[in-house]
KEMARZA-321639 format. One line per field, with one value per residue: z negated, y negated, x of N, C-alpha, C in turn. Coordinates in steps of 0.02 Angstrom, whole numbers, plus 50000, padded with zeros to 5 digits. Example, Ala and Ser with C-alpha at 12.3 -4.5 7.8 and 13.67 -1.06 7.14 Angstrom:
BEGIN
n_zz 49610,49646
n_yy 50284,50112
n_xx 50660,50642
ca_zz 49610,49643
ca_yy 50225,50053
ca_xx 50615,50684
c_zz 49610,49606
c_yy 50165,49998
c_xx 50660,50645
***
This chain:
BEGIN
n_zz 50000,50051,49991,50040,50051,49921,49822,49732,49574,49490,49338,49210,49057,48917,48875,48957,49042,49163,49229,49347,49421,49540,49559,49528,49474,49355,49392,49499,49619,49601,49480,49587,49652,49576,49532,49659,49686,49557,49581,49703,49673,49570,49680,49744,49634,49547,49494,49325,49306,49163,49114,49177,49136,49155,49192,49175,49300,49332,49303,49184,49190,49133,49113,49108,49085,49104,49205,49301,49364,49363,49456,49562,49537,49547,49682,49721,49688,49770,49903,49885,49853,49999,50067,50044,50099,50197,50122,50074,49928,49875,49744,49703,49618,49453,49310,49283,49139,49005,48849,48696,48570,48427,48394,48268,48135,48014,48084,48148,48085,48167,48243,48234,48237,48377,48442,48380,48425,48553,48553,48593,48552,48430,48504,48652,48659,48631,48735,48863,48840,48832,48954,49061,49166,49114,49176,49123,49116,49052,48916,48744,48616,48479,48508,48630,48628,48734,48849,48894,49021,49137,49009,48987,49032,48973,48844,48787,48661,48572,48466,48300,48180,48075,48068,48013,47888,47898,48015,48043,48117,48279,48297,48393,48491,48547,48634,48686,48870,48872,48820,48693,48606,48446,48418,48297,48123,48105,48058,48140,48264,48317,48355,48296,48360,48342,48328,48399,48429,48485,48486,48518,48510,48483,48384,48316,48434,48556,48682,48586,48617,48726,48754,48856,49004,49120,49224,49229,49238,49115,49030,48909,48795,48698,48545,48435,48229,48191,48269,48336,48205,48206,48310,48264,48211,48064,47920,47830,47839
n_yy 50060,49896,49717,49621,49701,49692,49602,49458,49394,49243,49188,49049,49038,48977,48791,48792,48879,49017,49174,49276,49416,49550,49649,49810,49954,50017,50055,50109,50050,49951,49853,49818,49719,49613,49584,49541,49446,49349,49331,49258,49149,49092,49043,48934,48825,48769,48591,48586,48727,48812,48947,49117,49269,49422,49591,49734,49721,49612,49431,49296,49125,48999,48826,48638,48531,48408,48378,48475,48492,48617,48655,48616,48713,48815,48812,48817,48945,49040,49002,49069,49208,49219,49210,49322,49409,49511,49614,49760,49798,49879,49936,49882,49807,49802,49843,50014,50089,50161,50233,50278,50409,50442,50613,50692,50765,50690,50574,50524,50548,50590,50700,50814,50821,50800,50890,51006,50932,50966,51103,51171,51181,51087,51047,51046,50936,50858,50862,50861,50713,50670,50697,50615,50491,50310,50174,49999,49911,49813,49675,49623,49611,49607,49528,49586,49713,49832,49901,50051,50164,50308,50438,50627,50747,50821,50812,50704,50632,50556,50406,50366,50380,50315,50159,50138,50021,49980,49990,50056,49971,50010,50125,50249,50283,50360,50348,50406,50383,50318,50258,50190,50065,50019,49849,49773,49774,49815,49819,49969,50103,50194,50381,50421,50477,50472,50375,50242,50153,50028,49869,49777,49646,49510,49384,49292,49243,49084,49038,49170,49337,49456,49622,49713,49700,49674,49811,49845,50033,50150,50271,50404,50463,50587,50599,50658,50640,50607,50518,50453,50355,50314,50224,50141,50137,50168,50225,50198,50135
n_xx 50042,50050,50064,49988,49857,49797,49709,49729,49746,49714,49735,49686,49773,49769,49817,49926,49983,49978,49898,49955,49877,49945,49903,49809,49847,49964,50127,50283,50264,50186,50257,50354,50307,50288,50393,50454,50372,50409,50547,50528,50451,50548,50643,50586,50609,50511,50483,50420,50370,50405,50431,50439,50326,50362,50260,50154,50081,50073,50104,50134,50120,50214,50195,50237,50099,50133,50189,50191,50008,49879,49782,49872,49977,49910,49889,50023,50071,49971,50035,50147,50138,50073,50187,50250,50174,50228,50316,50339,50344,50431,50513,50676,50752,50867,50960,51067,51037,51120,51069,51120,51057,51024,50935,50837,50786,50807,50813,50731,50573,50429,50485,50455,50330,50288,50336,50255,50110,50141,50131,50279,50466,50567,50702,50662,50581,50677,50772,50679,50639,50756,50812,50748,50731,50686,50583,50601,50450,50387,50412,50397,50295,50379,50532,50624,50585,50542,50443,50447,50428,50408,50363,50381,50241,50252,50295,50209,50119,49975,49954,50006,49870,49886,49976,50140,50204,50336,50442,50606,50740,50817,50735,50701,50543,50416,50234,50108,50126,50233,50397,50488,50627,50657,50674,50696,50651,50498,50309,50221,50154,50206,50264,50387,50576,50705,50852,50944,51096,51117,51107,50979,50922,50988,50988,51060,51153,51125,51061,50951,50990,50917,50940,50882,50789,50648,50611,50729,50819,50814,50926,50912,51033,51083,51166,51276,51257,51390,51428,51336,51346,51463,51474,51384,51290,51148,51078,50991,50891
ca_zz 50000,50040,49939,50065,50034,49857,49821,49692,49545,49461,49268,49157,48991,48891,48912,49005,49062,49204,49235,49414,49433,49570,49578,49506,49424,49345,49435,49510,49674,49567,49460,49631,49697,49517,49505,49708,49682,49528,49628,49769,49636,49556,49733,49769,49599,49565,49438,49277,49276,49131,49108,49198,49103,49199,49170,49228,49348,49317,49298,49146,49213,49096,49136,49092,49124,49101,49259,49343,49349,49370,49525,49627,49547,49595,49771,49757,49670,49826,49952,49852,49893,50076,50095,50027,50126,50222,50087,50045,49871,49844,49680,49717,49571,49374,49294,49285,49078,48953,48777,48638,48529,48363,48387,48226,48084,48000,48105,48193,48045,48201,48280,48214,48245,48430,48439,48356,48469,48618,48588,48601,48504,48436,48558,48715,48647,48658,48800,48901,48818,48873,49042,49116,49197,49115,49187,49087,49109,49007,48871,48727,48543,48468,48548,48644,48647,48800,48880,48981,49052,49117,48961,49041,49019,48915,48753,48770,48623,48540,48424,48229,48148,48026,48086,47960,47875,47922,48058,48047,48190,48305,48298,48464,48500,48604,48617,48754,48918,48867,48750,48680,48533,48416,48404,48226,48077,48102,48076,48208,48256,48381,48348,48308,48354,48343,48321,48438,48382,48522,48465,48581,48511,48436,48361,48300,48483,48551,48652,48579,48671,48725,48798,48903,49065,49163,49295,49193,49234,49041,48993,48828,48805,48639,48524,48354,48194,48180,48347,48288,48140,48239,48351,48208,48186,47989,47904,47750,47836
ca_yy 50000,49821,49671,49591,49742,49687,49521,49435,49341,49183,49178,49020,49079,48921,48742,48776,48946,49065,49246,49307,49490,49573,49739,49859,50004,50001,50090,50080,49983,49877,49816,49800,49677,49590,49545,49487,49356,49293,49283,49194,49084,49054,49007,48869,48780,48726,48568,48589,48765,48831,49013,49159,49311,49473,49649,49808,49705,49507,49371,49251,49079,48944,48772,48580,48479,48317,48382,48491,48524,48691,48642,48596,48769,48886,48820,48843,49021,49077,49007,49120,49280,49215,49234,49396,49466,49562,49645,49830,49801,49927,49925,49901,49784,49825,49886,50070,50079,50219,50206,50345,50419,50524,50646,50736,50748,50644,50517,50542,50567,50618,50743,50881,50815,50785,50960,51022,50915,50975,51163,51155,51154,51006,51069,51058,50878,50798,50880,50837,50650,50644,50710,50568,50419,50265,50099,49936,49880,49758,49660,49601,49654,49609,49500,49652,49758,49875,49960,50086,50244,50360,50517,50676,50753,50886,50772,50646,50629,50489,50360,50392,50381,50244,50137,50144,49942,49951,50055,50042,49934,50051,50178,50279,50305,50354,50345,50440,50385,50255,50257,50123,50053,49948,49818,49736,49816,49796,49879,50010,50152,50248,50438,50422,50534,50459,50320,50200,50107,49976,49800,49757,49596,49469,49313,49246,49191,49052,49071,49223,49375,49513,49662,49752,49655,49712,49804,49898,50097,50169,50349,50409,50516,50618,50617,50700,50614,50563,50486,50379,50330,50287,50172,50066,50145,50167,50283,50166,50124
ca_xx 50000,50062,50057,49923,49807,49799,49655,49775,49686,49735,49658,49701,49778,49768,49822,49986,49993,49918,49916,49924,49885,49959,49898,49760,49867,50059,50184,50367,50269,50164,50313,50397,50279,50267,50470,50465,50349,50449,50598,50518,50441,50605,50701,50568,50640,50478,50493,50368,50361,50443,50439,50398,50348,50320,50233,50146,50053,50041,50151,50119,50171,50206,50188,50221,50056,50158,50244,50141,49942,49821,49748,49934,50013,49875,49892,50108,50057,49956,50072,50224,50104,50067,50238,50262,50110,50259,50343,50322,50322,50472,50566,50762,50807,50877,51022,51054,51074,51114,51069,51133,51014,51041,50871,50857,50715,50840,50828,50672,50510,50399,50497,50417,50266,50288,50329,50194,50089,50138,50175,50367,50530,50609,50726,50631,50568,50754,50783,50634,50646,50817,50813,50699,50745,50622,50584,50569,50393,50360,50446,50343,50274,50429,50588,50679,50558,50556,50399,50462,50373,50341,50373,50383,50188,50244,50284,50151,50071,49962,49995,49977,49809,49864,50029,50185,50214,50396,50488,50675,50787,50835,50693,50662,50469,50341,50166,50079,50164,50260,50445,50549,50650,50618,50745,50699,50631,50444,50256,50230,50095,50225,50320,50487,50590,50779,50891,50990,51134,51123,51068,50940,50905,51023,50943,51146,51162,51106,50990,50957,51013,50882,50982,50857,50773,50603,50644,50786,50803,50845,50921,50939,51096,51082,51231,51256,51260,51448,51443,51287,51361,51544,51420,51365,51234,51143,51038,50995,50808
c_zz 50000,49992,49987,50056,49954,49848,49736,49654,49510,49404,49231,49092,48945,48904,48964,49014,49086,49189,49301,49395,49510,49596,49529,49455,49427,49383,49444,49582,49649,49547,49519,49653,49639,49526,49587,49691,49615,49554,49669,49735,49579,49601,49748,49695,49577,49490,49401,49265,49232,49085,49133,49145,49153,49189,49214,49318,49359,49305,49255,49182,49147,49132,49097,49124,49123,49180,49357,49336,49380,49425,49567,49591,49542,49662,49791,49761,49746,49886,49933,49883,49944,50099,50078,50072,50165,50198,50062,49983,49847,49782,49680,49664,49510,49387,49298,49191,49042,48896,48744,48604,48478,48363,48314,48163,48035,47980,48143,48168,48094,48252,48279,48275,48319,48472,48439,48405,48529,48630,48593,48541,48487,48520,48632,48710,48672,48724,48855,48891,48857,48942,49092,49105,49168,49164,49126,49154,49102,48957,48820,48643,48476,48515,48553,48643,48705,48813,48916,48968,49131,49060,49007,48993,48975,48842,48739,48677,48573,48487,48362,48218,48129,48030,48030,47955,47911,47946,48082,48122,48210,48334,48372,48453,48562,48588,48691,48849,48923,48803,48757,48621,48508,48393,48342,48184,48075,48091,48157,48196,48311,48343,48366,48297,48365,48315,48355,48388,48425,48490,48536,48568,48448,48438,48345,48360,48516,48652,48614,48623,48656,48778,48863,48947,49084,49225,49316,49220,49160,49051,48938,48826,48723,48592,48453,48295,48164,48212,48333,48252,48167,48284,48324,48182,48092,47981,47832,47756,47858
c_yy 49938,49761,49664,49635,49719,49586,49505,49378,49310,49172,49100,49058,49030,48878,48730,48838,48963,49111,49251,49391,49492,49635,49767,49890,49995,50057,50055,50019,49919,49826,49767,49734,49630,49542,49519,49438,49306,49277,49234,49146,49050,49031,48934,48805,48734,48673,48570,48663,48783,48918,49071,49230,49402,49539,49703,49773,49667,49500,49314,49186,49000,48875,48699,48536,48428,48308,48393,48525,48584,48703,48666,48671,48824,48859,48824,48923,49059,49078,49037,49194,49245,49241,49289,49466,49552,49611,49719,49842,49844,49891,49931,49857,49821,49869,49952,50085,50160,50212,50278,50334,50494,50532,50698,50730,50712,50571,50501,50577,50595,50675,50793,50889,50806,50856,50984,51019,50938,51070,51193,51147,51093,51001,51057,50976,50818,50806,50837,50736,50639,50657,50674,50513,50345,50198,50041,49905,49834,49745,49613,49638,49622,49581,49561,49702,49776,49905,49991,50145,50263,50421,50549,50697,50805,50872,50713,50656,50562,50449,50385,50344,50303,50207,50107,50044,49928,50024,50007,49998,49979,50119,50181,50306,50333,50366,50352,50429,50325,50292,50192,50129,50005,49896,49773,49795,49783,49852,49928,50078,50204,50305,50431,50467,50537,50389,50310,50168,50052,49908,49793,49688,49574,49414,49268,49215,49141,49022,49122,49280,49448,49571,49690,49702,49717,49744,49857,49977,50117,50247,50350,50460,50528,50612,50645,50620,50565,50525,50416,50328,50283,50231,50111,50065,50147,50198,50248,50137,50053
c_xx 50044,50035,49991,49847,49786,49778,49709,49722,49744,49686,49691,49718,49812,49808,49871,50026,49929,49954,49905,49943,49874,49944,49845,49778,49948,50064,50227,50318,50227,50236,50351,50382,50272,50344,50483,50441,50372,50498,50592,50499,50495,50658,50661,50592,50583,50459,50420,50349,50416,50475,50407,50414,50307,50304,50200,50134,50031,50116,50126,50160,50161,50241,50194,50165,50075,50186,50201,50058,49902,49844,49833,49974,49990,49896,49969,50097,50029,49983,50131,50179,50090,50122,50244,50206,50168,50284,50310,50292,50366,50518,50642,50780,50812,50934,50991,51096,51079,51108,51077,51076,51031,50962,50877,50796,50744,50821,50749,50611,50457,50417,50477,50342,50245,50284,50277,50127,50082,50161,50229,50407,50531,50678,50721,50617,50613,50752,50748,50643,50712,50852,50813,50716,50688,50637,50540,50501,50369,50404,50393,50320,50314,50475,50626,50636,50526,50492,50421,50433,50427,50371,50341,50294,50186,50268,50252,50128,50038,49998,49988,49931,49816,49973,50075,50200,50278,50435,50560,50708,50822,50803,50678,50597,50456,50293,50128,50126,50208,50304,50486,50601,50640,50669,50742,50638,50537,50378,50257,50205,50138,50262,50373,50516,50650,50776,50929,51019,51146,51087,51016,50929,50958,50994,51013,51150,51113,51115,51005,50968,50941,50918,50934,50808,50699,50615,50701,50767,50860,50852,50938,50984,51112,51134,51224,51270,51308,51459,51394,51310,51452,51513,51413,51282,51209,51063,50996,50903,50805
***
């Protein structure tokens, strides 16, 4: 499916921000067609907008009304998709990243339970988890936090019932077809079932630094406990 096959809406999302959605259902060619039209709308340079934020299948656009109004950047917005009518919509940008993960009931209070869930070893769990290629999605929840999908269909499993007050910095999740990490110590309703020792989010710099990008392809590459812990990683919660 081409971009032009796809009726593109324009919502207001209060006084100085839109949403254009791009597409129907996520995927790698949604995304695709999601991060062209921010590029093309970050080559026209266009003064008063001030941040684009982009996802499964929209584009949040934030805006100065001192600068520029509604009206004059819906009608840039639809001439950015005119141009794009040609485009495939294929997904060729994002790093290609690896992130370590100590998997272990340890480290990982839902690993059992993911198991359990689905039938399977813990065993089969890592494995399968660490096999598959994700893509960043979305960024959002949390500064640094990663949506990426797709989990393989054989360790899906929902969210918990009743969502823990505080899940450690670093915690690997998932929650049905979707895994991440959590890059600050916050509430959180997802199965964890490791630990990263990567910072994903530093607040000391200035800006602040968010490691992972939309767009990103993530693997997780298992390591044991000493290896974690030689990382910089920490077990203390």
């Amino acid at each position: 499916m081409e971009l032009a096959e796809v009726q593109p809406e324009i919502i207001p999302s209060g006084d100085e921000a839109l949403t254009v959605y791009l597409a129907e259902s996520p995927g790698e060619q949604a995304l695709g067609r999601v991060l062209q039209f921010c590029e093309a709308l970050r080559q026209r340079s266009v003064a008063g907008v001030t941040d684009l934020v982009p996802s499964y299948t929209s584009v949040a656009i934030y805006y100065d009304l001192s600068i520029i109004d509604y009206t004059s950047l819906c009608k840039l917005v639809r001439e950015v998709i005119a141009s794009l009518h040609a485009e495939s919509g294929t997904l060729t940008s994002g790093r290609e990243l690896v992130l370590p993960v100590y998997y272990s009931a340890e480290s990982g209070p839902d690993l059992e339970r993911v198991a359990a869930h689905n039938n399977c070893s813990v065993d089969d769990v890592i494995s399968l988890h660490s096999a598959a290629t994700y893509r960043v999605y979305a960024l959002g929840f949390r500064p640094g936090f990663g949506f990426m999908g797709m989990v393989p269909a054989k360790i899906r499993t929902p969210r918990l019932d009743s969502p823990r007050p505080a899940v450690p910095a670093g915690s690997v999740a998932l929650a049905e077809a979707q895994t991440a990490v959590y890059p600050l110590q916050s509430p959180g309703g997802w199965n964890l079932i490791g630990l990263c020792p990567v910072a994903l989010f530093d607040r000391t710099c200035n800006p602040p630094s968010i490691y992972l990008r939309v767009g990103d392809r993530v693997r997780f590459e298992p390591v044991d406990r000493e290896r974690y812990l030689e990382l910089g990683g920490r077990l203390d919660g």
